[in-house]
Each structure stands twice: as structure tokens, then as C-alpha cells.
C-alpha positions in Angstrom: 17.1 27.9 -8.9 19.3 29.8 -10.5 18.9 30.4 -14.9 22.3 28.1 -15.3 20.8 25.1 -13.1 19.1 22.8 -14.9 16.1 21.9 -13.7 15.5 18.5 -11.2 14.0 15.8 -13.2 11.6 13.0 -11.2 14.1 10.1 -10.5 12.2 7.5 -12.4 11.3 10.2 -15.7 11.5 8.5 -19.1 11.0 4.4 -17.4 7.7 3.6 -19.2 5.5 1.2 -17.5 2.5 -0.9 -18.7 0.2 -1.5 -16.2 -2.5 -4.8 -16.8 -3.8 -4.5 -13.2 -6.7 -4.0 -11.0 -8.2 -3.3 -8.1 -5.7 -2.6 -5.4 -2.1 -4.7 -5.0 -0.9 -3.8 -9.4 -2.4 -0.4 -9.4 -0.8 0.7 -5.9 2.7 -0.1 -7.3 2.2 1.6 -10.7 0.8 4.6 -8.9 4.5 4.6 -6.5 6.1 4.4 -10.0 4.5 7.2 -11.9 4.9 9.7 -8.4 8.2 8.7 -8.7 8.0 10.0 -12.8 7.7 7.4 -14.4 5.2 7.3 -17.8 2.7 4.5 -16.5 -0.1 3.4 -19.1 -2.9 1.8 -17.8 -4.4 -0.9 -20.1 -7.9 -1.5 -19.3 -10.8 -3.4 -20.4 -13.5 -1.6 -23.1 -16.2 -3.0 -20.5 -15.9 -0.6 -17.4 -12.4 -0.5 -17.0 -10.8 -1.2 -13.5 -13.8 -2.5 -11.5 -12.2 -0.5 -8.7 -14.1 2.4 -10.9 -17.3 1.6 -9.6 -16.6 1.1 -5.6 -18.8 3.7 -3.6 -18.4 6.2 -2.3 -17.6 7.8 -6.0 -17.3 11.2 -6.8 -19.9 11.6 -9.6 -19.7 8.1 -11.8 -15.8 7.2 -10.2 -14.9 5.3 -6.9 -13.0 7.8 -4.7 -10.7 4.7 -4.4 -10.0 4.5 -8.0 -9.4 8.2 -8.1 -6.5 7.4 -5.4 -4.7 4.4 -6.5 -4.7 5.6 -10.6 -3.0 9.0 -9.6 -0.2 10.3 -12.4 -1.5 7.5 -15.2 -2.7 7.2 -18.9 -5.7 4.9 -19.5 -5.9 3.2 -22.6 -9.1 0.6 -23.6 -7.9 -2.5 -25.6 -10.0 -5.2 -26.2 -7.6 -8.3 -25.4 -9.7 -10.4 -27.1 -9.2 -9.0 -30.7 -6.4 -9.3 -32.2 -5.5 -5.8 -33.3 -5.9 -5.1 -29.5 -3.5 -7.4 -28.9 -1.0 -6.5 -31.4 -1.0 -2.8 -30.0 -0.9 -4.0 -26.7 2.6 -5.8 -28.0 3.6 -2.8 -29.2 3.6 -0.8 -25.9 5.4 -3.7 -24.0 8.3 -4.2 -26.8 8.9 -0.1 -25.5 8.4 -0.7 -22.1 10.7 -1.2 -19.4 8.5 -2.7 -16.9 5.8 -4.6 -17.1 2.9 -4.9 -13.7 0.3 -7.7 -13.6 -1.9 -8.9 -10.5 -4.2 -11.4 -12.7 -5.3 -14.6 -12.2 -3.0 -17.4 -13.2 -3.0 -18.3 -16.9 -4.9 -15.1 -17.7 -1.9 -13.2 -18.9 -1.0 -16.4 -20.8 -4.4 -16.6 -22.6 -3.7 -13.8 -24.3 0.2 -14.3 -25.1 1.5 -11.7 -22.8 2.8 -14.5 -20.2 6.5 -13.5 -18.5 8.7 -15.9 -21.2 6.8 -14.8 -24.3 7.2 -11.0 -23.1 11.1 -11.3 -22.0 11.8 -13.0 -25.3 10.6 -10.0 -27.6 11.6 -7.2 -24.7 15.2 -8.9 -23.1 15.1 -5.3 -21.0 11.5 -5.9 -19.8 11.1 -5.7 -15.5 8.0 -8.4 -15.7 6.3 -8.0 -11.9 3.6 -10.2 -10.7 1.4 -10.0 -8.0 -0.7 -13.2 -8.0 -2.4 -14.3 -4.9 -0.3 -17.3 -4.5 2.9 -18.2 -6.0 2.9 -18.9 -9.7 4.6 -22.2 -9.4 3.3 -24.3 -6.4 0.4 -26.3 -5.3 -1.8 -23.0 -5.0 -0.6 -21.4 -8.1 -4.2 -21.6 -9.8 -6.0 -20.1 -6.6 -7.6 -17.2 -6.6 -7.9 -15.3 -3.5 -8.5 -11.8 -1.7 -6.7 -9.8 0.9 -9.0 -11.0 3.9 -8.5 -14.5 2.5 -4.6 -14.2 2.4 -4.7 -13.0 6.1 -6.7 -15.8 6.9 -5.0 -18.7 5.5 -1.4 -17.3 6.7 -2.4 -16.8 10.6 -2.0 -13.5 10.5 -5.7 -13.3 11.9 -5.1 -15.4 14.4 -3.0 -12.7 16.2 -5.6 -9.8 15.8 -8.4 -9.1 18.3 -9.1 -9.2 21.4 -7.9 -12.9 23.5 -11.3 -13.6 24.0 -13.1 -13.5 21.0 -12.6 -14.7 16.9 -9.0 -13.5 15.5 -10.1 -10.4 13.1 -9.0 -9.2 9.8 -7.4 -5.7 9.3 -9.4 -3.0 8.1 -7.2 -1.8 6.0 -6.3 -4.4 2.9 -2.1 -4.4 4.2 -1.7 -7.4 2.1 -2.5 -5.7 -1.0 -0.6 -2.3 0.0 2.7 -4.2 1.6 2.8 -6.7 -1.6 2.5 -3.6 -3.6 5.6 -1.5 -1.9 7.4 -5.1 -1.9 6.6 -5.4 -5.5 8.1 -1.5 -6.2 11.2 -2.5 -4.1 11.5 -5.4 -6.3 11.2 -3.5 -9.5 13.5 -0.5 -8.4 16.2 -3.5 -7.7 15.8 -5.1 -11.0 16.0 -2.0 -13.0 19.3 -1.2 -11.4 20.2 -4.6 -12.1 19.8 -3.8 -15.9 21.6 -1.0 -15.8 24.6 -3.1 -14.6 23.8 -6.2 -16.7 21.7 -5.3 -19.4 18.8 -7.4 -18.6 15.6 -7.4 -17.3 13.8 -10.5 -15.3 10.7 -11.7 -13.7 10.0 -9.7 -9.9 6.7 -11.8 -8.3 5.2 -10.7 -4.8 2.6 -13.2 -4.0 -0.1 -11.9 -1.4 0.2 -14.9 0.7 4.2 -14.8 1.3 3.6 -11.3 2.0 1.2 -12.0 4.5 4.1 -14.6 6.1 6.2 -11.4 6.4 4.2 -8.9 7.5 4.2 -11.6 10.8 6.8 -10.0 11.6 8.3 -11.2 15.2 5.1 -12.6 15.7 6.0 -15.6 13.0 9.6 -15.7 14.7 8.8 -16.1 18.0 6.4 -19.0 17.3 9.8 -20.6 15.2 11.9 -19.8 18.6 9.4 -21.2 21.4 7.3 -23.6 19.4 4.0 -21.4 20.8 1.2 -20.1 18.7 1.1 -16.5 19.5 -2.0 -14.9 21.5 -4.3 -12.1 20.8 -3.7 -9.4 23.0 -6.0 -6.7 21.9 -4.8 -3.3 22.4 -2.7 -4.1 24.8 1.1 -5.3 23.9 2.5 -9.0 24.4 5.8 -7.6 25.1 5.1 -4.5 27.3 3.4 -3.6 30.3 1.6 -1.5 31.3 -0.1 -0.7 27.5 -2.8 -0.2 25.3 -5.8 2.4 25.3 -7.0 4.2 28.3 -10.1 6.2 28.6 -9.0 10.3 29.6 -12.0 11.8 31.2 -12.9 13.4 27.0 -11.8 10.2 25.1 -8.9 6.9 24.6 -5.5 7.7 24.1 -2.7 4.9 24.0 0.4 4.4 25.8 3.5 1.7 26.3 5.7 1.1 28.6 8.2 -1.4 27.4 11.3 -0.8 29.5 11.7 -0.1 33.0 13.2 3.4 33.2 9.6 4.1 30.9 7.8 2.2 33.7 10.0 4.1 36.7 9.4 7.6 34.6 5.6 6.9 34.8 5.8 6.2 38.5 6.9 9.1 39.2 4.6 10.8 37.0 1.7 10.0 38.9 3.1 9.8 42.2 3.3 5.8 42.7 6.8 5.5 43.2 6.5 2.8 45.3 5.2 0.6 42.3 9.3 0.3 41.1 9.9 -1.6 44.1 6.8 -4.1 44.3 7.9 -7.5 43.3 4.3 -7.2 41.1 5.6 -4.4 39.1 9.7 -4.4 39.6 10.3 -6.0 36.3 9.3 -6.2 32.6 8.3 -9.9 33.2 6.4 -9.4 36.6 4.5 -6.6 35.0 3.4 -8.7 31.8 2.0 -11.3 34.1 0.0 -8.8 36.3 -0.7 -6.6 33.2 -4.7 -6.7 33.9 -3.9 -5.2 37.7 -1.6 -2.5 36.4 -4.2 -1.3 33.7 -6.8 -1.1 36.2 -5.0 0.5 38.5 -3.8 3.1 35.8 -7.5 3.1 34.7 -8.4 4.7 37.7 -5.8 7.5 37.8 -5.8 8.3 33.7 -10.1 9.4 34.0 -9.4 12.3 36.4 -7.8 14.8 33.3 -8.3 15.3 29.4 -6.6 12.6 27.2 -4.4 15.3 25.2 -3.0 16.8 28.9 -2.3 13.1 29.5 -0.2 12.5 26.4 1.9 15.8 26.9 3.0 14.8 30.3 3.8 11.5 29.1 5.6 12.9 26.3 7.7 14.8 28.2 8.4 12.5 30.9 9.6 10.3 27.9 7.0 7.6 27.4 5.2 7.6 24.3 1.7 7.8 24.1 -0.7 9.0 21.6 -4.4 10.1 21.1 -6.8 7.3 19.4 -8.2 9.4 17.0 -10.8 8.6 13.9 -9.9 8.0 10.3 -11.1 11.5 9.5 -9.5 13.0 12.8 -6.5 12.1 11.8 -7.0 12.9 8.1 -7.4 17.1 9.4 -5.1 16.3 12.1 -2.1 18.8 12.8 0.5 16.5 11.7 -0.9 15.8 8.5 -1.9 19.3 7.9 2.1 20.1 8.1 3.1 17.2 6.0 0.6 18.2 3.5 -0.8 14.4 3.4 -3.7 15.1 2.0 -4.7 17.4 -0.8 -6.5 18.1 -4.1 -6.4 17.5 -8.1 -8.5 18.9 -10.7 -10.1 16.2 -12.9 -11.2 17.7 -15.9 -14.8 16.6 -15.8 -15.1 15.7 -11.7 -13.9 18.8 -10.5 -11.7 18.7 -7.3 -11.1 15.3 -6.5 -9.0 14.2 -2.9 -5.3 13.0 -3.1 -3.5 11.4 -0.5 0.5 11.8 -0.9 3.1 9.7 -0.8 4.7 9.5 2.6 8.0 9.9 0.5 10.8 12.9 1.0 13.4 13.0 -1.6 16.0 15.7 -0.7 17.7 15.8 -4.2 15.0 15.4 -6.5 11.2 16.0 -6.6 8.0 14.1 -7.2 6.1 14.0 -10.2 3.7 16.5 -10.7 0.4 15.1 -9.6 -2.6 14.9 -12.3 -5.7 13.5 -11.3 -6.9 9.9 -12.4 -7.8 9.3 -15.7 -11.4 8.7 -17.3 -11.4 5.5 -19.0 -9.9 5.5 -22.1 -9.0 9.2 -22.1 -5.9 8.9 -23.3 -5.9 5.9 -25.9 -5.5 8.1 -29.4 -2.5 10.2 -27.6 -0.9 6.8 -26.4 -0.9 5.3 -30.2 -0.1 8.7 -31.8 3.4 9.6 -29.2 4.0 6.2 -28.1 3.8 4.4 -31.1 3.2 6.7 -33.9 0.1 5.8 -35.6 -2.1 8.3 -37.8 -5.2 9.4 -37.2 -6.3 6.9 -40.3 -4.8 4.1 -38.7 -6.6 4.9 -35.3 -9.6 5.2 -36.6 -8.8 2.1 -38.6 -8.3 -0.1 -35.2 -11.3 1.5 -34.0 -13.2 -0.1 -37.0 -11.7 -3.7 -36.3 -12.7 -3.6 -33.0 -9.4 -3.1 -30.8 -11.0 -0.7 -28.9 -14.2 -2.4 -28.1 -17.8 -2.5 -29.6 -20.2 0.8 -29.1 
């Protein structure tokens, strides 16, 4: 960069976010937010904060996960129950531009921060919700978990294997998908009040997430009338696929289209598969999937899995090794996309950071800080965001807005 160009600012630098959230859907979004630049404050309870600060395994008293998800913020401890807290808390969100809360319904409410009451003092305020259910409905009172939102909208019906109990995701995908819905949502309102002037309400509820992370699966059911079936590893729409065992370990591969099918014929010297009334088409082959894997089975054990997926590769089929969570963490491709890395926490240490898997090409990232201790930054908040004294701090602290010792 050259002394006359100014320097690249983060895209989202000088939007100031309040964040009343926890655990996982509210603090994801705020953390895609602030590593965009934005100035996200974290309001959290005197009592322990974010109880995602206390789920093992921690790094010294802090849940790795918390470390993760709370990248780039402030943390600030108001007790919502006393009214000075409150009052503060008001304060912040009259300055704000957006708003995040994943609460229980009427829990924002109870304490006067509900959507109307906010947009009324802040007209500009982005107010996002991520409730469980929607906040107007027959559910709207429910409270419910990932695993529970994957239940109750099928979606676990359509994992495992056909002959056993659908299963729930490892990962929590309702939370993380509501939360990247619930960014979108936000990024499209802001730009909305640029144009009008205006903010409004964004809410992502968990279980119409869960209806669209269904994907085709939810369509196809519309199109045939047919509840969709587990298949496992292997692929309702393609054959041959799934995981094979190499003669070191599983790799996957698919085959949904014939020239795939006819390039892995040839591969392994069973070109007289393409014209076997079994294996000629993508339908015959679904039907007679269990044959074709077996058969495969038998060829795929005679060489390492990772010389299997380069001739694959290259013969233009794709295929991939089934590798571990941490495998895949030290993996090659992630060591060139620099997923994962390290922060200094000022009284942790090194902590682990996972990146954003997000490439701007005209402007860059926040710088990343670690995740903040509880409270650590409630006396800078007050003094730069809303210009109170030392005096006056020390004043709140006396009536209780920051909690009881």
C-alpha cells in the first residue's frame, strides 16, 4: 500500500451491535458481525455470564466453545433486574444499529427491551430474533433446543442408516444455519435503511430453519407425496456411493451420472458393467445399489484409500478421504486456508480460533482479538460509548447495575 492509499477499513466498521444472546444461534451471528468490523457488545448476566462459559472442555475457567463463538466482542455485566442496569442497557440500544436476541419469548419483554418498545426510541434499530419457534403462532411460548428442532421438523427422520432410529446431527446446524440466516437477514435490512431510513424486525426461528435446511429432501416429499428414506452413507439419488473401506481406512465416492459411472468402469477394468441392463442407467443402478457396492467393495480393499481417491480424481469422479474431526482440523487443505489458528487472551494465554470461511477481495476482516472475560470491558463501554465518569461508574456500581459482590 502505497503512503497516498488510504488504508481498507472492515466493511461493517462503525455498525455497533448489542448482543443479549447465548449459547450458540445469537452469539454465532454477532461473532460474523464483529469479523466483519463491526463494534459488537456483549451484555451479559452478573451471575456467570453466557452459560456457554462453563461447557468443558475449557481452557483454564472458559469453555473452548465460548472462546470460539465470542471472538472480536466487548462483554459488559448488567444486572437486568435493577433498574439502573436497565437504564444503561437503554442507553447502548438508543446508539445501536442492531439489536441480536435468541431468548425465550416474553423474556426480552420483561424487562422492556421487546422489538416495538426498542424501534419506537431507536426508528434505525435492525431488531433480530432467534427464538425457537416463531414469535407469533401456536408455539410461540415453547422453548426448545437444536436436537429438539431437528426432531419435531423431520429432519431426523432422514438421517441414519434405513435400518435403524433416524439420528440427530452432531453438529448443532440448526443453531449455526439460523445464525448465517439471521446475518443475511440483518445485512439486508441495514441496506434497507440506508435506502429508506429505517430499521425493522429480522426473526429466524430454529424450527423454520430446520424446514429449510430439508433442502430437496422436503421438496421431493411435496412432488411424490413419499416420506423420504434413510439411506446412510450411501446417496438416494446416485449409485454406486457412499464410504468404502481402502485396504488403510474409508474414503467416500459418488457416481451420480453416467459418464461418472462409465469413467469408473474403465477405471477398474469393468467395462462391461456400461452395458449390463443392472448397471446401464442411473435408475437401474439405484435399484441394484447394494450389488454394485459389494461388488466395488471387493475391488476398492486391494490399494491405500488416498491412491484410490487420486485415481478417481483424475478420472473425474469425486471422492474423498473420511477423515476425523482433528484430521481434518491439521489437514493440508486447512493448513493452506489458514482455518485454524491462535489469539492471545490476556490471562488464558494462547487460546484456538477457527476462521471464517469468508474471502473478501476488496476489503479485509477485522482484526481478531480473543474472547472476552466476563465483564472486562464494562467501565470502557460506559466511559467511550456513553460517556460516563469514573464517579458515575462507580456510582452504578453502588446501586447495583452491575451486580451484587
Amino acid at each position: 500500500m502505497s503512503a497516498a492509499e488510504p488504508a481498507k477499513r472492515p466493511p461493517l466498521q462503525g455498525i455497533r451491535v448489542v448482543e443479549f444472546s447465548h449459547y450458540i444461534a445469537g452469539p454465532f451471528c454477532a461473532l460474523m458481525l464483529a469479523d466483519l468490523g463491526a463494534e459488537v457488545i456483549k451484555i451479559e448476566k452478573p451471575a456467570g455470564g453466557d452459560d456457554l462459559r462453563r461447557f468443558a472442555p475449557s481452557i483454564g475457567d472458559t469453555g473452548g466453545a465460548f472462546l470460539w463463538a465470542n471472538r472480536n466482542k466487548r462483554s459488559i455485566v448488567l444486572d437486568l433486574r435493577n433498574a439502573a442496569a436497565r437504564d444503561i442497557a437503554l442507553e447502548l440500544v438508543d446508539g445501536a444499529d442492531v439489536l441480536i436476541e435468541n431468548f425465550a419469548a416474553g423474556v426480552m419483554a420483561r424487562f422492556g427491551f421487546d422489538q416495538p418498545s426498542l424501534q419506537a426510541r431507536n426508528p434505525r434499530l435492525v431488531y433480530c430474533s432467534i427464538p425457537a419457534f416463531a414469535r407469533e403462532g401456536p408455539n410461540a411460548g415453547r422453548v426448545a433446543l437444536d436436537p429438539i428442532v431437528q426432531a419435531e421438523a423431520g429432519f431426523m427422520s432422514v438421517n441414519g442408516d434405513a435400518d435403524r432410529e433416524g439420528v440427530r446431527t452432531g453438529p448443532s446446524i440448526m443453531d449455526l444455519s439460523a445464525a448465517m440466516m439471521a446475518c443475511n437477514g440483518i445485512l439486508a435490512a441495514l441496506l434497507a435503511r440506508e435506502r429508506g431510513g429505517a430499521g425493522q424486525h429480522v426473526e429466524v426461528p430454529l424450527f423454520e430453519q430446520a424446514i429449510t435446511m430439508l433442502g430437496m429432501h422436503a421438496v421431493n416429499c411435496l412432488v411424490s407425496g413419499q416420506e423420504p428414506r434413510r439411506s446412510g452413507n450411501m446417496s438416494p439419488d446416485a449409485a454406486p456411493s457412499g464410504v468404502f473401506e481402502a485396504s488403510d481406512g474409508r474414503f467416500y465416492m459418488s457416481c451420480p451420472a453416467n459418464p461418472q459411472f462409465a469413467a469408473l468402469a474403465a477405471l477398474i477394468d469393468r467395462r462391461d458393467w456400461i452395458e449390463q441392463h443392472e448397471f446401464a442407467t442411473r435408475e437401474a443402478r439405484q435399484m441394484h445399489a447394494q450389488t454394485l457396492h459389494a461388488l466395488l467393495a471387493a475391488v476398492f480393499v486391494n490399494d491405500t484409500r488416498q491412491r484410490w481417491v487420486e485415481r478417481l480424481q483424475t478420472a473425474g469422479i469425486p471422492a474423498g478421504i473420511v477423515r476425523t474431526v482433528g484430521e481434518a482440523l491439521h489437514c493440508e487443505e486447512s493448513r493452506t486456508a489458514a482455518l485454524v489458528g491462535e489469539l492471545m487472551h490476556p490471562r488464558l494465554g494462547r487460546v484456538p480460533t477457527l476462521r471464517l470461511p469468508l474471502h473478501l477481495s476488496a476489503t479485509p476482516l477485522a482484526q481478531p482479538r480473543a474472547a472476552p472475560d466476563l465483564g472486562a470491558d464494562t467501565e470502557a463501554v460506559l466511559d467511550q460509548c456513553l460517556g460516563k465518569s469514573a464517579p458515575q461508574i462507580a456510582e452504578l456500581r453502588q446501586a447495583g447495575a452491575f451486580g451484587r459482590a
